[in-house]
DRENKELUM-989686 format. One record per residue (C-alpha): x, y, z; residue number from 1. Coordinates in nm, 2 decimals. Each point is the difference from the previous one (the first is absolute). Example, Ala and Ser with C-alpha at 12.3 -4.5 7.8 and 13.67 -1.06 7.14 Angstrom:
   east  north     up num
   1.23  -0.45   0.78   1
   0.14   0.34  -0.07   2
end
This chain:
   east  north     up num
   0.47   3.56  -3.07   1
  -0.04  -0.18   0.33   2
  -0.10  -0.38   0.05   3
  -0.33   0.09   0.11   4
  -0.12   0.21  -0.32   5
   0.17  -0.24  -0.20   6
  -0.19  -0.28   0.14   7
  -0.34   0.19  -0.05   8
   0.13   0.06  -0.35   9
   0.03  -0.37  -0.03  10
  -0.30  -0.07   0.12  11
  -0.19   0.23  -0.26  12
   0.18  -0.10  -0.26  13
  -0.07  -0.35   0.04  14
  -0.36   0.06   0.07  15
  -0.03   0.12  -0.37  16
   0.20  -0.27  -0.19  17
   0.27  -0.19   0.20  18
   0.17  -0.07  -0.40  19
   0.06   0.39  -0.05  20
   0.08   0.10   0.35  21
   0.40  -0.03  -0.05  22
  -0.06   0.19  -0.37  23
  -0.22   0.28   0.16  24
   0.27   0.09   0.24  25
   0.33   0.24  -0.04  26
   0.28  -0.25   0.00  27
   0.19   0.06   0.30  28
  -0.36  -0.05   0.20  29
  -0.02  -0.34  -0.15  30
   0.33  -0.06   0.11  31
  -0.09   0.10   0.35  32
  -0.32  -0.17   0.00  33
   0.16  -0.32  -0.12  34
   0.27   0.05   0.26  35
  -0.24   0.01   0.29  36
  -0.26  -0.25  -0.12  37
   0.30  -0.28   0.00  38
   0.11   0.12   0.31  39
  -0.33  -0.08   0.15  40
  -0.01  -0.29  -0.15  41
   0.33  -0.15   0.06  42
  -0.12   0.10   0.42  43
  -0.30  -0.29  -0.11  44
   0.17  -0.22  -0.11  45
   0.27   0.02   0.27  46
  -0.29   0.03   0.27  47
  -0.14  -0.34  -0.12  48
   0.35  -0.17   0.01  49
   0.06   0.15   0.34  50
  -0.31  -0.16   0.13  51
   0.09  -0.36  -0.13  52
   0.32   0.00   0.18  53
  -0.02  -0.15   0.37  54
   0.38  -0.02   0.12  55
   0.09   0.34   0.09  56
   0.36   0.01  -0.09  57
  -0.13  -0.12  -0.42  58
  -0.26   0.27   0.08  59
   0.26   0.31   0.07  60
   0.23  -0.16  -0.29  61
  -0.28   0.02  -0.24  62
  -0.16   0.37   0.14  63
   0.40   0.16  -0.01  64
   0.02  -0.15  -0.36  65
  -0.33   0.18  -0.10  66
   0.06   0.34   0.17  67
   0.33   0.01  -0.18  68
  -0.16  -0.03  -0.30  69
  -0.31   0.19   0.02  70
   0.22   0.35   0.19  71
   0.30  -0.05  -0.25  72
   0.19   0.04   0.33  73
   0.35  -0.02  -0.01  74
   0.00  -0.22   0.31  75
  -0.20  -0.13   0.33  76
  -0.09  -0.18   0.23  77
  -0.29  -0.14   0.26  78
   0.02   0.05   0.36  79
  -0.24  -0.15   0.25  80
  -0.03   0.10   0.41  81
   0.03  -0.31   0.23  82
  -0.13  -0.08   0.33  83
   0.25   0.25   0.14  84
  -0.10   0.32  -0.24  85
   0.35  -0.08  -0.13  86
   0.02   0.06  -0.38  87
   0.17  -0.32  -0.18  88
   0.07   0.03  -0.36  89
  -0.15  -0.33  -0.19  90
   0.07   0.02  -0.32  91
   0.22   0.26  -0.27  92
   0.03   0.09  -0.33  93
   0.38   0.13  -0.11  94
   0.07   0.07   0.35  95
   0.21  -0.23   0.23  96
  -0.23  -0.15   0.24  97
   0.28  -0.06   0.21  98
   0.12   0.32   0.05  99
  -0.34   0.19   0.06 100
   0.05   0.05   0.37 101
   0.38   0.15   0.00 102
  -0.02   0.33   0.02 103
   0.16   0.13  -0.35 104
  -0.31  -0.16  -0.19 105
  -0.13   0.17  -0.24 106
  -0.31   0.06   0.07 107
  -0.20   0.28   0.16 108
  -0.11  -0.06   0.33 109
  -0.10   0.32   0.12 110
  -0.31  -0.09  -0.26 111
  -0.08  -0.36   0.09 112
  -0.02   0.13   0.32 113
  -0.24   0.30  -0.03 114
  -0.20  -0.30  -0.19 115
   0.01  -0.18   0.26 116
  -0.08   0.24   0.26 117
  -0.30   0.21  -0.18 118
  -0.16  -0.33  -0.21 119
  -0.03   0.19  -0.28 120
   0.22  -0.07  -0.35 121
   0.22   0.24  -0.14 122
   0.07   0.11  -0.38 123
   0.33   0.17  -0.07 124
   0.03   0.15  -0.34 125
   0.33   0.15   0.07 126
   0.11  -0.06   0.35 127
   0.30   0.19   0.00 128
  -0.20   0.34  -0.06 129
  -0.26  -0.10   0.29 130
  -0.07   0.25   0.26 131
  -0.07  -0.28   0.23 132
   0.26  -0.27  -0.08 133
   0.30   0.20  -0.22 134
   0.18   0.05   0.32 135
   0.02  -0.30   0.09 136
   0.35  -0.18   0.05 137
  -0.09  -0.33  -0.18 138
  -0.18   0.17  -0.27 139
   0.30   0.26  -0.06 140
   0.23  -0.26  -0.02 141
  -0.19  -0.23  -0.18 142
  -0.10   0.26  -0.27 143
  -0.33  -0.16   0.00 144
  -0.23   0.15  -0.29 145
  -0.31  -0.22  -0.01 146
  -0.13  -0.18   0.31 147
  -0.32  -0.17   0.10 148
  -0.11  -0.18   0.27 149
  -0.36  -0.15   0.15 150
  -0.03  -0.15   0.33 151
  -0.19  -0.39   0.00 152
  -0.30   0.02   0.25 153
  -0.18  -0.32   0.13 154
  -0.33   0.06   0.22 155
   0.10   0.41  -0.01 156
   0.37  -0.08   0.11 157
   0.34   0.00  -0.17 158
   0.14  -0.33  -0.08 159
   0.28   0.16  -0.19 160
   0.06   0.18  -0.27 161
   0.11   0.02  -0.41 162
   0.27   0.23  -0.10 163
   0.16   0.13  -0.36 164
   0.22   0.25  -0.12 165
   0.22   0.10  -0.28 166
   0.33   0.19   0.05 167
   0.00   0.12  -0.40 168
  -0.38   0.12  -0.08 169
  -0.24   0.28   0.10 170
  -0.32  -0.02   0.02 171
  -0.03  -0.41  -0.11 172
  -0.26   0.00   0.30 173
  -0.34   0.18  -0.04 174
  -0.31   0.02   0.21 175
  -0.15  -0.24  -0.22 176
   0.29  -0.28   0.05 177
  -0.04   0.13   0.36 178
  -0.36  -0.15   0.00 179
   0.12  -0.33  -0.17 180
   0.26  -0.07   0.23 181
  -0.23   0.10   0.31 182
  -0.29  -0.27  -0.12 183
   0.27  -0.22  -0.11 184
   0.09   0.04   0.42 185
  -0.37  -0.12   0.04 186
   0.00  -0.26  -0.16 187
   0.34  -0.17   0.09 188
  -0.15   0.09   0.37 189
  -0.34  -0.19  -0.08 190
   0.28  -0.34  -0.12 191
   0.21   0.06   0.30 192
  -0.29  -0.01   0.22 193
  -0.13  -0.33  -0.23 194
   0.34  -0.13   0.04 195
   0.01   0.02   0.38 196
  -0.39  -0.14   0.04 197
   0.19  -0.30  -0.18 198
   0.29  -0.04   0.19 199
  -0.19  -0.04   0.30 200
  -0.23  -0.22  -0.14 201
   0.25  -0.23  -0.13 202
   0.21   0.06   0.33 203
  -0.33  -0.10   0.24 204
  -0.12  -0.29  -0.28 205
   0.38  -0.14   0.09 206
  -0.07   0.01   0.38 207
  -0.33  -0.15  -0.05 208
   0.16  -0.28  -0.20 209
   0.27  -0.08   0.25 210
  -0.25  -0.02   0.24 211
  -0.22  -0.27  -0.17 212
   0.25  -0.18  -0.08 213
   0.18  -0.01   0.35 214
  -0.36  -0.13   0.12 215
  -0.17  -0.19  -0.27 216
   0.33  -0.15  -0.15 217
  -0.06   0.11  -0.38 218
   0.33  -0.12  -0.09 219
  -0.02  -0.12  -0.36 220
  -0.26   0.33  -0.09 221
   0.34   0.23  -0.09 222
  -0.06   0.36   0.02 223
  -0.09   0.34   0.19 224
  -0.09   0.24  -0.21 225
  -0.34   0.12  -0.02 226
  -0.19  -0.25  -0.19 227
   0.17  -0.29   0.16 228
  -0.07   0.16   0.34 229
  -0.34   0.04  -0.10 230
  -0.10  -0.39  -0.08 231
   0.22  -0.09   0.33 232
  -0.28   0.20   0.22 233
  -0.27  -0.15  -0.18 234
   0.11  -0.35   0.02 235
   0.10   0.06   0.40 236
  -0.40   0.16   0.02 237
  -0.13  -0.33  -0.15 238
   0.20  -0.33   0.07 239
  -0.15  -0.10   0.30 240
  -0.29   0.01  -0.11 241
  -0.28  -0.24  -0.26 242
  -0.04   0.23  -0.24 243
   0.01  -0.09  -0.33 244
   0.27   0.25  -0.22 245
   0.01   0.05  -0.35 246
   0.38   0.04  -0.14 247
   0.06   0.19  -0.29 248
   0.32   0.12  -0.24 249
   0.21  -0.07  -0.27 250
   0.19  -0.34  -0.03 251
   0.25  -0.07   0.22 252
  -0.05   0.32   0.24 253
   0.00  -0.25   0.31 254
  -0.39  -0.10   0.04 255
   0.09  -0.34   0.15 256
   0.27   0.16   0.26 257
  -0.30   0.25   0.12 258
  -0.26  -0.34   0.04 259
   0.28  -0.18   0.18 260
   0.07   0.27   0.21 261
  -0.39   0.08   0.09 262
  -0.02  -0.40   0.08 263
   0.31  -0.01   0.20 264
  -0.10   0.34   0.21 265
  -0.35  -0.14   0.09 266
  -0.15  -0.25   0.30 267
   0.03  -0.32  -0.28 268
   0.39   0.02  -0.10 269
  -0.01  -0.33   0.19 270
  -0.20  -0.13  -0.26 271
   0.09  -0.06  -0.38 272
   0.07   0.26  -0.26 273
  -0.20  -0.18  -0.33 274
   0.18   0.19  -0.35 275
  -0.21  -0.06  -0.32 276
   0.05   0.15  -0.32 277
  -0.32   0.00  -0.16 278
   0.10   0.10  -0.32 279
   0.28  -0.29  -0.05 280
  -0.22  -0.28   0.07 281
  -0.15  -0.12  -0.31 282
  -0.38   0.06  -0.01 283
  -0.16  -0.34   0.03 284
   0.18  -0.11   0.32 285
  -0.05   0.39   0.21 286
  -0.26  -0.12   0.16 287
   0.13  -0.31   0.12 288
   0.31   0.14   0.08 289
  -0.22   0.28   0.25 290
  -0.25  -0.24   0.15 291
   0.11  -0.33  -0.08 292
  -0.16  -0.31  -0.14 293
  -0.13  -0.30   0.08 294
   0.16  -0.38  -0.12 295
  -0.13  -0.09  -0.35 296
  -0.17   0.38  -0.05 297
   0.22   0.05  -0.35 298
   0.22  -0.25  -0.18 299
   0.33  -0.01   0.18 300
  -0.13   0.08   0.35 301
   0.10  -0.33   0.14 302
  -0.06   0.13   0.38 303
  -0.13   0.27   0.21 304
   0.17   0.33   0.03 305
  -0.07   0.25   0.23 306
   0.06   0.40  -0.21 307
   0.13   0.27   0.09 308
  -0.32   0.17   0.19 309
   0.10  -0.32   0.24 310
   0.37   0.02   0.08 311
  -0.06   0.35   0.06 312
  -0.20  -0.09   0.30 313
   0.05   0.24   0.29 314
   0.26   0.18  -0.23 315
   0.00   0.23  -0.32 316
  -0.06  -0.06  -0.34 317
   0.18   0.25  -0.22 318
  -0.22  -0.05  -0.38 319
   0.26   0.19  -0.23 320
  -0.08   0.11  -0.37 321
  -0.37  -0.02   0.13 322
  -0.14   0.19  -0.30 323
   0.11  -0.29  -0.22 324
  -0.27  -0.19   0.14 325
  -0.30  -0.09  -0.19 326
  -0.37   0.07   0.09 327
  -0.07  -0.32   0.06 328
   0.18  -0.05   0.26 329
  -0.01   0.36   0.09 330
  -0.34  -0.11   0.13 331
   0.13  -0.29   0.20 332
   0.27   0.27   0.12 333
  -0.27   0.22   0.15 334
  -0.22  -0.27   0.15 335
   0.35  -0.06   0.24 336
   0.04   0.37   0.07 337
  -0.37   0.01   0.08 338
  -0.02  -0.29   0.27 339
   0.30  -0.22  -0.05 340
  -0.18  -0.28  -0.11 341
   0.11  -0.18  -0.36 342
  -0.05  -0.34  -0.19 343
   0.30  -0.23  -0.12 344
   0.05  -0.10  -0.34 345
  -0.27  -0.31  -0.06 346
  -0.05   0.04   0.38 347
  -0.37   0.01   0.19 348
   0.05   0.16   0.36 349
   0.07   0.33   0.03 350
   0.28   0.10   0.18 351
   0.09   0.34   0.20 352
   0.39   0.19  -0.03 353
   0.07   0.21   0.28 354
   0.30   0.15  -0.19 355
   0.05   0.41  -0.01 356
   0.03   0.10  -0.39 357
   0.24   0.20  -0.12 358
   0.02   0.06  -0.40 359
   0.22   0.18  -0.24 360
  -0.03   0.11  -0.37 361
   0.19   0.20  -0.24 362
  -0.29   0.04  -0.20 363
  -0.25   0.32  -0.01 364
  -0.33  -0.18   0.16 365
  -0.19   0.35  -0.02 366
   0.06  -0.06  -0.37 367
  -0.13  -0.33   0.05 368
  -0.25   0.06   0.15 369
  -0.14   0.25  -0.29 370
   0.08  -0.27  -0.30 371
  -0.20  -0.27   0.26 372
   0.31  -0.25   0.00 373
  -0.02   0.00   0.41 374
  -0.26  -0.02   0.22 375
  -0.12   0.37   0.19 376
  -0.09  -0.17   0.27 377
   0.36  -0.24   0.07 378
   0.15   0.34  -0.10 379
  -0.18   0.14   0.32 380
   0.08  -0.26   0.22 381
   0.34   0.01  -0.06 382
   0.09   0.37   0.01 383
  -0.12   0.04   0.38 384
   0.36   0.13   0.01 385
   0.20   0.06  -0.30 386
   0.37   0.12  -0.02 387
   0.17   0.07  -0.33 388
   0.38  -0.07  -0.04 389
   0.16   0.26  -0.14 390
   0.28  -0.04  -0.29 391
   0.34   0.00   0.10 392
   0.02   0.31  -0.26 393
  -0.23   0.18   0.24 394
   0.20  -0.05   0.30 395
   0.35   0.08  -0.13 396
   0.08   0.06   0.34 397
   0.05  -0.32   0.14 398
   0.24  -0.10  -0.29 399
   0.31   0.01   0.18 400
  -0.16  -0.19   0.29 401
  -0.11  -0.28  -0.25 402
   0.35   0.03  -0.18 403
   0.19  -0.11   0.34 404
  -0.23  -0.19   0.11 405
   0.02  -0.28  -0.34 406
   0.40   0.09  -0.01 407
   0.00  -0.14   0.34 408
  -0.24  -0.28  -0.04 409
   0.22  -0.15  -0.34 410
   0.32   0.11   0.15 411
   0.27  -0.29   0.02 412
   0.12  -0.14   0.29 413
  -0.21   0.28   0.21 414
   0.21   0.32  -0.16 415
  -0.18   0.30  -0.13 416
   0.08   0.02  -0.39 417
   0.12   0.31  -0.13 418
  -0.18   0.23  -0.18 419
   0.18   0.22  -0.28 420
  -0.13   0.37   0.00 421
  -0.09  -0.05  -0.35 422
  -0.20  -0.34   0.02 423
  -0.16   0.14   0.30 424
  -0.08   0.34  -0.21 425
  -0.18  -0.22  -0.22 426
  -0.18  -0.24   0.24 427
  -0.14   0.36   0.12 428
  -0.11   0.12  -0.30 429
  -0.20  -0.30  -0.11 430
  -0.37  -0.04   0.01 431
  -0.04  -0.37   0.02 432
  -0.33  -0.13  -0.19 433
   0.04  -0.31   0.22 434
   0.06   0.22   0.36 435
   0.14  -0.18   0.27 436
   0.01  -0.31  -0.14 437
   0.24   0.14  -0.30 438
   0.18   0.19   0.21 439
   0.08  -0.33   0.24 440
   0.06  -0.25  -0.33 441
   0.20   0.32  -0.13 442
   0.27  -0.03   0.33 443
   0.04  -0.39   0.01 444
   0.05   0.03  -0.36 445
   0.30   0.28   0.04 446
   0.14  -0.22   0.34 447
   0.02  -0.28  -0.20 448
   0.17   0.15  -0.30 449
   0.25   0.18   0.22 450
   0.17  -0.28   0.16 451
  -0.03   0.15   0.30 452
   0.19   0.33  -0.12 453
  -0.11   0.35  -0.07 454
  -0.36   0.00  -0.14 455
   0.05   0.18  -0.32 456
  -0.20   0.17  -0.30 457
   0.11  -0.32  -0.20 458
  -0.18  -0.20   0.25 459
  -0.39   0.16  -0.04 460
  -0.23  -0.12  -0.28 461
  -0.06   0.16  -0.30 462
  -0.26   0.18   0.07 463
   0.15   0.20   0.21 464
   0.31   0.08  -0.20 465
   0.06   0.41  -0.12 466
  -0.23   0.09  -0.28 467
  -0.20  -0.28   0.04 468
  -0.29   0.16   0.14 469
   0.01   0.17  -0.40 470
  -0.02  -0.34  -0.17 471
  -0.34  -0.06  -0.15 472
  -0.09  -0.31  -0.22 473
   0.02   0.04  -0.32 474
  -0.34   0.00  -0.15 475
  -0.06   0.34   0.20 476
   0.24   0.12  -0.25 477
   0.32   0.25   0.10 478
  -0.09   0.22   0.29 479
   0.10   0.39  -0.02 480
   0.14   0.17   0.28 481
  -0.30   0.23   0.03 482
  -0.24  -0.36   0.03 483
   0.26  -0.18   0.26 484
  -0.01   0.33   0.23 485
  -0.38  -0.03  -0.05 486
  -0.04  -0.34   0.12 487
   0.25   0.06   0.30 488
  -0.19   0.30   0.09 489
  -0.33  -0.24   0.00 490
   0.23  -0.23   0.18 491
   0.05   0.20   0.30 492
  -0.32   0.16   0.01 493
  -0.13  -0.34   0.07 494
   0.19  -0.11   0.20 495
   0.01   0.32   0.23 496
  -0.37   0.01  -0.02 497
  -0.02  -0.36   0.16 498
   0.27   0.10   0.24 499
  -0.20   0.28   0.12 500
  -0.31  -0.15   0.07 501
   0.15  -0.31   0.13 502
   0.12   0.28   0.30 503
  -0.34   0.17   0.02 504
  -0.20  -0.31  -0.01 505
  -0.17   0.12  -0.32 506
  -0.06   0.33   0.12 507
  -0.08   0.23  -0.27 508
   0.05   0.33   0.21 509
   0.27  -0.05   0.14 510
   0.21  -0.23  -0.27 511
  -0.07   0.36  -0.19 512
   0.17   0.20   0.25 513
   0.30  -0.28   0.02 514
   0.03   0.05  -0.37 515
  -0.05   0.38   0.00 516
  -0.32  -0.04  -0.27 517
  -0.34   0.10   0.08 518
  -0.23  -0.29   0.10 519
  -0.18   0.03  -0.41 520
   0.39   0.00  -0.17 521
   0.07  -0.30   0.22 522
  -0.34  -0.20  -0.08 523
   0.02   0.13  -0.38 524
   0.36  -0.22   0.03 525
  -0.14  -0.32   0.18 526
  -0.24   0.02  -0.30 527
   0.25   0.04  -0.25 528
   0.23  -0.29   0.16 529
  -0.35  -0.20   0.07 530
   0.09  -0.03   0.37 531
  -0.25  -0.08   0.23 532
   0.06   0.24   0.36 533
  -0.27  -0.25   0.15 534
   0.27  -0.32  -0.01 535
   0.25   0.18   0.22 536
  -0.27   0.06   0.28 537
   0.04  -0.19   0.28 538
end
């Protein structure tokens, strides 16, 4: 019975009662049916790994794994054409790579060429008995049996090709492992394809970057990748200008660095830089710490002092951990950002800031906004332009940047510490709840513990020690392995998720494509996660 009665078999069987359908069925047609459904599934599972992989040489690894697998090929490999039509073997399974081009390897040519030369895959059952291929010299001497190979077509052309044989068994390839290995083609094609996109995104984002940075001079803002590159452009769009810029993002992602930098790239870096952490100061002296107060307005205030609004003059004030403030002075906040006028503490003239705002928060004020804790319209006022810093977990990228950068920075006596491969392995791997920040405490704490030698595992933290990732507090109760690959596999959906539309700018579309989902599987994830697409839009 072929695959395509079988499958209409299935189909009416399982239209009458799915529970019965195996029972209903002679035995050796289960077999087969059970044979081909896994098959098909295995090609879904392995299509939806193929499309999270963005490096192209983790991409082949992972594809040559799966076609092994799903063919029961003896052996393989995956061949791509480049610039020069030239085929160049990338990766093999129980073949030598290395020896692939000498002329005694064994492998047919004669077929990877017609492949090549007519587009179309071909399906060997027993190559030595094919009138087309028997004769031929590599095959002869090869004694190949079962062969199989489809070409890999991006935009209608061949990118390369996938190849499997097996010197010891007939007919191990059908038509039906034919078609797998053919869509299988497709859809390492559709990565590929992904993969490049990528490659010359992240290889333009780093151009960009090194050109902002050669002309706006964003030295302590470490990074090139796409995210980074991303919040460069917008910052070099908007210093020089008065706009006022809402800063959002995690803790210690950098939100000062980016106010500093849009102060010292605008018309008033002449002027002064004011800092204030509004959520550090204790509540009753805010205000007067923002517009001052007057002698003998509160117990203790012996004389005059001018606030912050006032030594900003001319400059920038940077108001960090704004949504700490309260809606009190909210309002007083928005009466400044309206005309610049405000009142000191116990004071009776008004008096007028001309100071550009820039604020910062690592609170959700959309979610404010909805429980009524800050004010709609100071929320308005402030997010004229609004740029979200994205984790350091989202921007993996620029890790190694950041990593030599802080060695060189706490280095003794101006040397470069050394890394071991192992610490280094580990520094990679991390995820850092604290981003940058961690990361930089992280190095001055290993450079210090060193004694200026070899940074090793013994010199990192805890936290990122092997197997503690796996180490849960104890009320949670002991973790299975089943519930610790869970919560890894939520781990890195996250995180990939916010990587994703940190690069798109919250795109849904086209964070989809990147991810190889369609736009509802991606949003259905967001959801899941609770991530919002709209605080990665620019």
């Amino acid at each position: 019975m072929n695959e395509t009665t079988l499958l209409k078999k299935l189909e009416q069987q399982l239209a009458l009662d799915p529970a019965q359908a195996q029972v209903n069925m002679a035995s050796h047609e289960a077999k087969e049916l059970l044979a081909l459904a896994n098959k098909y599934r295995t090609l879904h599972d392995v299509g939806k790994l193929v499309a999270s992989e963005m490096e192209t040489e983790a991409l082949l690894r992972l594809a040559m794994d799966q076609v092994i697998e799903v063919t029961r090929a003896q052996r393989g490999f995956i061949a791509l054409l480049d610039a020069g039509k030239k085929v160049t073997f990338k990766v093999a399974r129980n073949l030598e790579k290395s020896d692939i081009d000498k002329p005694q390897f064994q492998i047919s040519r004669s077929i990877i060429q017609r492949v090549l030369e007519s587009g179309e895959s071909i399906c060997l059952r027993d190559a030595m008995a094919d009138a087309a291929f028997g004769g031929a010299e590599s095959v002869m001497r090869l004694q190949l049996l079962s062969v199989l190979c489809a070409p890999i077509k991006i935009d209608g052309a061949i990118a390369g090709l996938i190849y499997v044989d097996n010197t010891n068994v007939k007919h191990l390839f059908d038509e039906t492992v034919g078609d797998l290995l053919a869509a299988f083609a497709g859809q390492i094609a559709i990565a590929l394809k992904n993969a490049h996109a990528f490659f010359d995104l992240k290889k333009s984002h780093q151009q960009l970057a090194r050109e902002l940075r050669a002309k706006y001079q964003f030295d302590a803002l470490i990074g090139s990748g796409p995210a980074m590159t991303k919040i460069l452009q917008l910052v070099a769009d908007v210093a020089d200008t008065d706009t006022t810029v809402l800063i959002q993002g995690e803790n210690g992602t950098g939100k000062e660095l980016i106010a500093r930098a849009l102060h010292y790239n605008s018309s008033r870096r002449d002027r002064p830089f004011v800092a204030v952490n509004c959520g550090a100061l204790p509540e009753n002296l805010v205000e007067s710490e923002l517009f001052g107060h007057e002698k003998g307005a509160f117990t203790g205030a012996a004389q005059r002092k001018r606030g912050k609004f006032e030594l900003a003059e001319g400059g920038t004030i940077f108001l960090d951990e704004i949504g700490e403030m309260t809606p009190a002075l909210q309002v007083k906040l928005l009466r400044v950002l309206q005309d610049g006028s405000f009142t000191p503490v116990g004071g009776e003239s008004e008096l007028h800031a001309e100071a550009r705002v820039l604020a910062a928060t690592n609170r959700e004020l959309r979610k404010m906004l909805a429980e009524g804790t800050f004010r709609e319209d100071l929320y308005y006022r402030l997010n004229i332009i609004s740029l979200t810093m994205p984790p350091l977990r989202a921007r993996r990228e620029d890790l190694p940047l950041l990593l030599q950068y802080f060695l060189k920075k706490y280095g003794k006596d101006g040397k470069l510490p050394k890394l071991s491969t192992a610490a280094e392995r580990l520094l990679l791997d991390y995820d850092y709840p604290g981003n940058v920040r961690q990361l930089e405490n992280i190095i001055q704490r290993a450079v210090i513990l060193s004694k200026g030698e070899s940074l090793e595992t013994a010199h990192l933290p805890e936290e990122l020690q092997p197997g503690a990732l796996y180490q849960y507090e104890e009320k949670s109760g002991p973790a299975t392995f089943q519930e610790r690959k869970q919560r890894a596999i939520e781990r890195f959906e996250r995180d990939e998720l916010a990587r994703i539309l940190t690069l798109t700018g919250g795109k849904i579309r086209e964070s989809a494509r990147f991810s190889g989902m369609d736009p509802k599987n991606f949003s259905e994830k967001l959801k899941r996660h609770g991530i919002d697409a709209e605080q990665y839009k620019p």
